[in-house]
N, C-alpha and C positions, 0 to 999 in steps of 0.2 A: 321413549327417551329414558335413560341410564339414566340413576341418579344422583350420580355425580355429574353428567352432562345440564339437568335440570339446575342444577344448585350453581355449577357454573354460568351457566344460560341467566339465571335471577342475577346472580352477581355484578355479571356484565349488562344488566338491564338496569342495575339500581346505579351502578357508577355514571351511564351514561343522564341517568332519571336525574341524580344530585351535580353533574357538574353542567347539566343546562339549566335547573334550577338557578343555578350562580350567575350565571350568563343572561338568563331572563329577566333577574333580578337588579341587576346590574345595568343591561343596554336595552330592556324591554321586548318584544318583539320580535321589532323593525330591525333593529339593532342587531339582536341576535343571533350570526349566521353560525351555520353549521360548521364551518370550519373553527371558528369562539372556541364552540364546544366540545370539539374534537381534541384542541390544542391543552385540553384540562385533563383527557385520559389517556392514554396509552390503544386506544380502540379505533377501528378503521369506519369510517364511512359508511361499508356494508352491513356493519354491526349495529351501526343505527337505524338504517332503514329497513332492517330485517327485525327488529324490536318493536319499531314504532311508526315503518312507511314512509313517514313525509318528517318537516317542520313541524307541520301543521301537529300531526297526530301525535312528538311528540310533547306539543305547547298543551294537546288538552290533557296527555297524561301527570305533567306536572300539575294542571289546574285543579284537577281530579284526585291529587296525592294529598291535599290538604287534612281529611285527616287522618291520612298516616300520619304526618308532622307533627298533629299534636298529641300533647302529652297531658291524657285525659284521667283527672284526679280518682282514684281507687279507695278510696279513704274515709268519703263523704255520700251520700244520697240524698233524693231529691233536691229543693231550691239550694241547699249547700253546694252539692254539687253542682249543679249549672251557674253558680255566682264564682266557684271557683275555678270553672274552667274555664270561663270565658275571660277572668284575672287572668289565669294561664295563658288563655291567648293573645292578650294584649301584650304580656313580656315576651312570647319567645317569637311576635311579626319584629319584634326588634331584632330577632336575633338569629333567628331560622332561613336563609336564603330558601328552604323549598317551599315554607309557608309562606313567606313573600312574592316570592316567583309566583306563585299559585293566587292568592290574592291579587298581584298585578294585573299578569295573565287575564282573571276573570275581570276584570275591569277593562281590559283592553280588547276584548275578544272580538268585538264588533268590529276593528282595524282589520283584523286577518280571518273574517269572514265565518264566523261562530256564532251560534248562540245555544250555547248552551247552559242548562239553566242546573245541571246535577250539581257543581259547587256548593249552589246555594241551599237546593231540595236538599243535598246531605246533612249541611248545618241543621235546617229546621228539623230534621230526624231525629238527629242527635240530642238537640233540645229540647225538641217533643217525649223521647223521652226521658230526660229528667222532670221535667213537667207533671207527666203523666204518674211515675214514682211521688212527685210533690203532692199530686192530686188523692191517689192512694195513702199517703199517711196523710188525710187532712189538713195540708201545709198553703193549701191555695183558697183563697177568697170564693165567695158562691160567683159563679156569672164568669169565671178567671180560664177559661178553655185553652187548654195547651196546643193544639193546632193552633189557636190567635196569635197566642201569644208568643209563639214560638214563630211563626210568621213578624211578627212586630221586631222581634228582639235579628234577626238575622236582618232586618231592614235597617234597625239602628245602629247596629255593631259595624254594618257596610259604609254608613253618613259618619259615624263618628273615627274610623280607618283613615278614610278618604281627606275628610275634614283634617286631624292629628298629622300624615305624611304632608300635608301640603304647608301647615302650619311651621309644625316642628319637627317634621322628620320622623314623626312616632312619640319622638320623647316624654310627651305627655299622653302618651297612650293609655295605661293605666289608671292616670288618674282620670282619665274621663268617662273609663269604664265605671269609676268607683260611682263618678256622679250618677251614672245612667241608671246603676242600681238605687243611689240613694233616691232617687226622683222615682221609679220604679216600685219597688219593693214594697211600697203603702198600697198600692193599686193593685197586685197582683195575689200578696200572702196573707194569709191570716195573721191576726193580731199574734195569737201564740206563737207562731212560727218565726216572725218578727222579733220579738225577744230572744230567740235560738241561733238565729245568724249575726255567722261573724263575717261583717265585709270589708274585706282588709289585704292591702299587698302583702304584709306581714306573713299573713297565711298561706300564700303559692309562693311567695319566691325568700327561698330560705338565708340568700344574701342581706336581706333587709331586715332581717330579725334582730330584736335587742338580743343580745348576749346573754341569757341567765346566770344571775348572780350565785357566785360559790357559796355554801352555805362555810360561813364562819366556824372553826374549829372551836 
């Protein structure tokens, strides 16, 4: 394939990928029909089953997009970074219809005859290694194995999602993250490294920042 056929070819994959996202996130599912989804781009029918096969295959590509969607901090390593990404991800499930769709999706998977477990295996990857970077600069507790824990934290992250939407819709999403670290963070880091982290919405989401004062002339 040409590649400009290729880059076309993605194009028309990722429109179809984002505007069933929407749809998924939206009517769930059951809800969800092909036609939804069809009515949000300008692409025929064929073009989605030649992408993606069925419904089915293409509910697990959005489940599976998750972390494309996020926006995983560059700035930070080890426990920094995995406290602020996972900040990160509690503001953009408010806001990201693909990471949405994709967490619904993996919750609901069992309705439309799935089980697939890569959503989750991906998270714990991802966190394992920032972990494992944590563990390399001597940032983690003796006995603190980033395989566990990184298992533990994708098991909590999913109860406190689930918990947050059903309550308030997400809105306190964040903050419950914030708890999870502060109840956390004694049991997993080193004392030293415990003094060095900052856990704080402040710090991912740059609308919440106090405004720094002008220095007086």
């Amino acid at each position: 394939m040409a590649k400009g056929q290729q880059e076309r070819a993605l194009a028309t994959r990722r429109i179809l990928l984002l505007a069933a996202a929407e749809v998924f996130d939206e009517y769930g599912y059951t809800g969800a029909g092909i036609a939804k989804i069809l009515q949000r781009t300008d692409l025929t029918a064929g073009a989605l089953y030649f992408h993606f096969g069925s419904k089915q295959g293409l509910a697990q590509a959005v489940m599976n997009a998750q972390p494309e969607a996020l926006v995983i901090p560059d700035d930070a390593k080890g426990l920094q970074k995995l406290v602020d990404l996972l900040l990160t991800w509690s503001f953009q499930l408010q806001r990201d219809p693909l990471l949405r769709a994709g967490v619904r999706l993996t919750d609901e998977q069992a309705t439309f005859g799935m089980r697939d477990v890569t959503p989750y295996s991906t998270w714990r990857t991802i966190m394992q290694e920032c972990l494992e970077e944590a563990r390399g600069a001597a940032e983690l507790r003796a006995g603190a194995e980033p395989e566990t824990v990184a298992k533990f934290l994708v098991g909590a992250c999913t109860g406190l999602q689930t918990y947050s939407q059903v309550e308030t819709g997400r809105e306190d999403l964040p903050e419950r993250v914030l708890d999870m670290w502060r109840l956390t963070l004694p049991g997993i880091a080193s004392t030293e490294a415990i003094k060095h982290l900052e856990v704080s919405v402040e710090r991912v989401d740059p609308a919440l920042r106090t405004p720094r004062e002008e220095p007086k002339p």
